[in-house]
N, C-alpha and C positions, 0 to 999 in steps of 0.2 A: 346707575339707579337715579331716577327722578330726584330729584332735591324739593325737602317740604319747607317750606316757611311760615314762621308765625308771623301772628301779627301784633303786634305791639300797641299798647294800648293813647287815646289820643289825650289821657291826660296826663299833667305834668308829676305829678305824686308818683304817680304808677310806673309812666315811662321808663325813666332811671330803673327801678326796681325789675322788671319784667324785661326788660334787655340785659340788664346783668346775666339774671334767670336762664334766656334763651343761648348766651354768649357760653354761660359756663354750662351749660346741660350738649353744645356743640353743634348751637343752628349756626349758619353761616349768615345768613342774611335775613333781620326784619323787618316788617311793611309797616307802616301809618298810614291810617285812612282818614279821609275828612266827613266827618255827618256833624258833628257838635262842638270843635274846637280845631285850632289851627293846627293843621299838621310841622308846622316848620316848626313851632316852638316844644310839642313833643319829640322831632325829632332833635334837634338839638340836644336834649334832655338825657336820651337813650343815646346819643354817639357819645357826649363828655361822660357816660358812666360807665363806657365799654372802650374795648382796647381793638379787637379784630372785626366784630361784627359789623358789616354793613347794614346801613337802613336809608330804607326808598317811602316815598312820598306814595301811599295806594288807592285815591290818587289826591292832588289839590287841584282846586279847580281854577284852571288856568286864566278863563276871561272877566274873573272875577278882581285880579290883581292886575298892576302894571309889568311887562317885563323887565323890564327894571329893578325893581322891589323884588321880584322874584330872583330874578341874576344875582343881585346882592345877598338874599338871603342864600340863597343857593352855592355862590363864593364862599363865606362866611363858615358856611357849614361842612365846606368841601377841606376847607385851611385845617378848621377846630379837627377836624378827622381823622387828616390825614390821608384826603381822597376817598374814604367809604360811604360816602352820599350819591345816593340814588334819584332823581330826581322824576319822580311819574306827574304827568299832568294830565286831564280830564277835562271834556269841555262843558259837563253838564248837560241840560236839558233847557229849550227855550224857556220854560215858566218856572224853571228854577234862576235863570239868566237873571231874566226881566222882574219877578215880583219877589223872590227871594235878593238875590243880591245888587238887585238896582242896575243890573249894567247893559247897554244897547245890545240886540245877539243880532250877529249877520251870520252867514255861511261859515258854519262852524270849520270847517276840515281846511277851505282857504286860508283861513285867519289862522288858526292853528299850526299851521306851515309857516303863517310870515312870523306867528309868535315863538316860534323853536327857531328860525334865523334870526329874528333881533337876538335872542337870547345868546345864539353864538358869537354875533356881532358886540355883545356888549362884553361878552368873557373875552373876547379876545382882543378887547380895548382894555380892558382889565390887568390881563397878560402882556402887555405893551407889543400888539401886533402891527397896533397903528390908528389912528385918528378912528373916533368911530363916528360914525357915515352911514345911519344904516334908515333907510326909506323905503319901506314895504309899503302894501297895497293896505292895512292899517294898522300899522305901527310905524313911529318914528320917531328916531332917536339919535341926535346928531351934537348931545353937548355935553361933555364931561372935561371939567376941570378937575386940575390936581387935586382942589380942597377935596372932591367927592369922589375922587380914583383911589381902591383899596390896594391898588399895585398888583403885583402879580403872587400867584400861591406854586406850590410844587405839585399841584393835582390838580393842572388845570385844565381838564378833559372833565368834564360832570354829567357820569351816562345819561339822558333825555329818557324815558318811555313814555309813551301812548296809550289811552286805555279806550279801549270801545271796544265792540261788539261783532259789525258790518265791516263789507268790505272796503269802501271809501279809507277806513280809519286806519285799516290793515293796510293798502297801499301806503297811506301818509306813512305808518309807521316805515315799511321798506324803504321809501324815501329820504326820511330824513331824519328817524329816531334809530336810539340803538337798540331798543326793545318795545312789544307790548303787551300790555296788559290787558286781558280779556278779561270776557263777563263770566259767571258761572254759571250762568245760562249760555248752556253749550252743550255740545255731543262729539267726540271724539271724530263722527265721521266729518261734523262743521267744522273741525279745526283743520281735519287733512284737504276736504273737498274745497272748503272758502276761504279759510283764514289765511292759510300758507301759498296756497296761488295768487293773493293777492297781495301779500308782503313781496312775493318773488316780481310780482308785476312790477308793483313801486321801486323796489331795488334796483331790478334791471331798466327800469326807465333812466334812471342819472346813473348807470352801470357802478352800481356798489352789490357786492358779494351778498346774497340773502343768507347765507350762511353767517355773515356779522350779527343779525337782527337775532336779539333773545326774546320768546314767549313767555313768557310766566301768566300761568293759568290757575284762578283760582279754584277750589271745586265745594260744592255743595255736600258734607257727610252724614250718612243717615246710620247710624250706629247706635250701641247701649250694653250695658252689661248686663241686663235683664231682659225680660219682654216688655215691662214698662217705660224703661228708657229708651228701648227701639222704639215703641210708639211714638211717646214724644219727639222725637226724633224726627219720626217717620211724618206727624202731622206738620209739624215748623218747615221741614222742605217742601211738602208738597205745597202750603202755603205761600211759600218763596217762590216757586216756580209758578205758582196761577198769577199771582200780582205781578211778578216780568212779564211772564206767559200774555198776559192780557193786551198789554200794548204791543202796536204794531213797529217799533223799532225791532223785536226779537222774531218779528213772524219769519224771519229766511230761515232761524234757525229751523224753527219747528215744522217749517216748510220743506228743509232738506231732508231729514228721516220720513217725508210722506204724510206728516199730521197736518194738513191743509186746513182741516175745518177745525183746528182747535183753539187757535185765538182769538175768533168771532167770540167763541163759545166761553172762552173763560173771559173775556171782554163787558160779554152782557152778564155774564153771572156778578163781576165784581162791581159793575154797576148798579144790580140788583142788591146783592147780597152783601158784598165786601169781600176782604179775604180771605174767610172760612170758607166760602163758599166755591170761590173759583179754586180752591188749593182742592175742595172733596169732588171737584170735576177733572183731575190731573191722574190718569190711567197709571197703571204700576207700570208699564212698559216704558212711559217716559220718565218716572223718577229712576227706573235704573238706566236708562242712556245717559240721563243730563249730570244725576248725583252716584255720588261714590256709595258702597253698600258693601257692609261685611262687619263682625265682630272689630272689638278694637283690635287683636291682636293678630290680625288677616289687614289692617287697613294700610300698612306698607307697602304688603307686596300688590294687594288689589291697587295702589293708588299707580306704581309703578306699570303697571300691566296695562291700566287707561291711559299713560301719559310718555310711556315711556316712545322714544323718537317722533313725539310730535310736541312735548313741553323741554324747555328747560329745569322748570321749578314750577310746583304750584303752592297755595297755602289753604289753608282750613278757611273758609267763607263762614260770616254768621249766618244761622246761629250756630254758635258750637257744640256739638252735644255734649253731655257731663262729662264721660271717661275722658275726652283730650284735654279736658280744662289743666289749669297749674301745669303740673310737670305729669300728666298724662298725656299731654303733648310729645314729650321727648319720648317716655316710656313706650309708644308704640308705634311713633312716625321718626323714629331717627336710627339708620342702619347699626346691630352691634358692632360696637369697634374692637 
């Protein structure tokens, strides 16, 4: 059975409480996202308040820090754990790069490959592998004295994921991540027909096993215990899907099920109108390929049935509808034990 995961929330207050919550209701592993606060210092939060659970970064975004900074946080968290640190990273969006966080964007997917080799170049100077020497195409990192060498930890493998969409990313990940992280903007047939031929392409290029590579897929849920909360529900995704829908990074998806003309279309609506508007242009045929659908207590075996031998794990994407919230989460997406 598919493995569901929550997601943990990215402030510090909460974190600690809401991974206890998930550890003892018996998720095995949960996500931190970045929109509003650092994800490393909620994850931190949720590892020292929990004992078996793991928790992954879903995602931080990677060109916005140093490798370095990141490697250290990423050590640190990996020690305090006891190896249950997940480390996902994201490259953003050019006008999130450049006007949100101030930093130069070049070719993301290039840089993104030398920034997951500094990162093993610097663990494994960490590790005492040996002098670290590490001169990428733009990263470089050639000096570490004792004073700032945190020495070596007992978990010093810190899985890497990747998170995007396209193929480009899905190769990277085959390449030289141990997982990715998809958008929920997807359809079951883009995972088997795109995602995974081109994780097996990247794999099989530096001859590593695509069978090492784990997916974790998040999914969009349109649910309620009512007809009112199916509504709501039902508006907030389709909403979700016009505002990705509209840009043309997701047009392959919506390109591969034969929807050709519908990203023009929800493009000029959220130009025109905004969100409301491109979500009430988004056909029921596409909310139920992209987003999951069923009562809450059908949403296990339905999530199982979309995902099952083509995800590892997925987690509940916002928004979430009412019934999952708290521990309706566990109550309906955690197999009886």
């Amino acid at each position: 059975m598919v493995r569901v995961d929550p997601l943990i929330s990215q402030h510090l207050r909460e974190a600690g409480p809401e991974a206890v919550e998930a550890e003892q209701q018996g998720f095995r592993c949960g996500w931190v996202s970045e929109t509003v606060a650092d994800p490393f210092a909620a994850s931190a939060t949720a590892l020292l308040a929990t004992d078996e659970l793991r928790i992954g970064t879903a995602v931080s975004v990677a060109f916005a820090r140093s490798p370095f900074a990141v490697a250290q946080s990423a050590w640190e968290l990996s020690r305090a754990s006891e190896g249950r640190f997940v480390l996902g990273l994201g490259t953003q969006v050019k006008a999130h790069a450049e006007r949100r966080f101030s930093v130069e964007w070049s070719p993301p997917i290039a840089r993104l490959r030398d920034y997951i080799q500094a990162l093993r170049a610097i663990w494994g100077a960490f590790q005492g592998d040996g002098r670290l020497r590490y001169e990428g195409e733009f990263y470089q990192h050639t000096l570490l004295t004792d004073h700032f060498d945190p020495g070596p930890i007992e978990h010093p493998h810190i899985p890497v994921y990747v998170s995007g969409v396209n193929v480009r990313i899905a190769e990277l990940a085959g390449e030289v991540a141990d997982g990715l992280i998809a958008h929920p903007l997807h359809t079951r047939r883009y995972l088997e027909s795109v995602i995974w031929p081109s994780i097996r392409r990247g794999a099989e290029k530096v001859g590593r096993d695509p069978s090492e590579i784990s997916l974790v897929v998040p999914a969009w849920v349109v649910t309620g215990s009512n007809d009112e909360e199916r509504d709501v529900s039902l508006r907030a995704i389709r909403q979700q899907i016009g505002i990705f829908g509209s840009t043309t990074a997701y047009k392959q998806v919506l390109e591969t099920e034969g929807w050709t003309d519908l990203q023009p279309l929800l493009n000029a609506a959220m130009k025109e109108g905004g969100p409301r508007a491109a979500g009430a242009l988004v056909p029921d045929e596409v909310v139920q390929a992209i987003a999951v659908t069923g009562r809450p207590d059908e949403l296990l075996q339905v999530l199982d049935e979309r995902f099952d031998g083509v995800a590892d794990a997925t987690m509940i994407y916002a928004p979430i509808p009412a019934p999952l919230t708290g521990s309706g989460l566990a109550e309906y997406l955690l197999p009886p034990r």
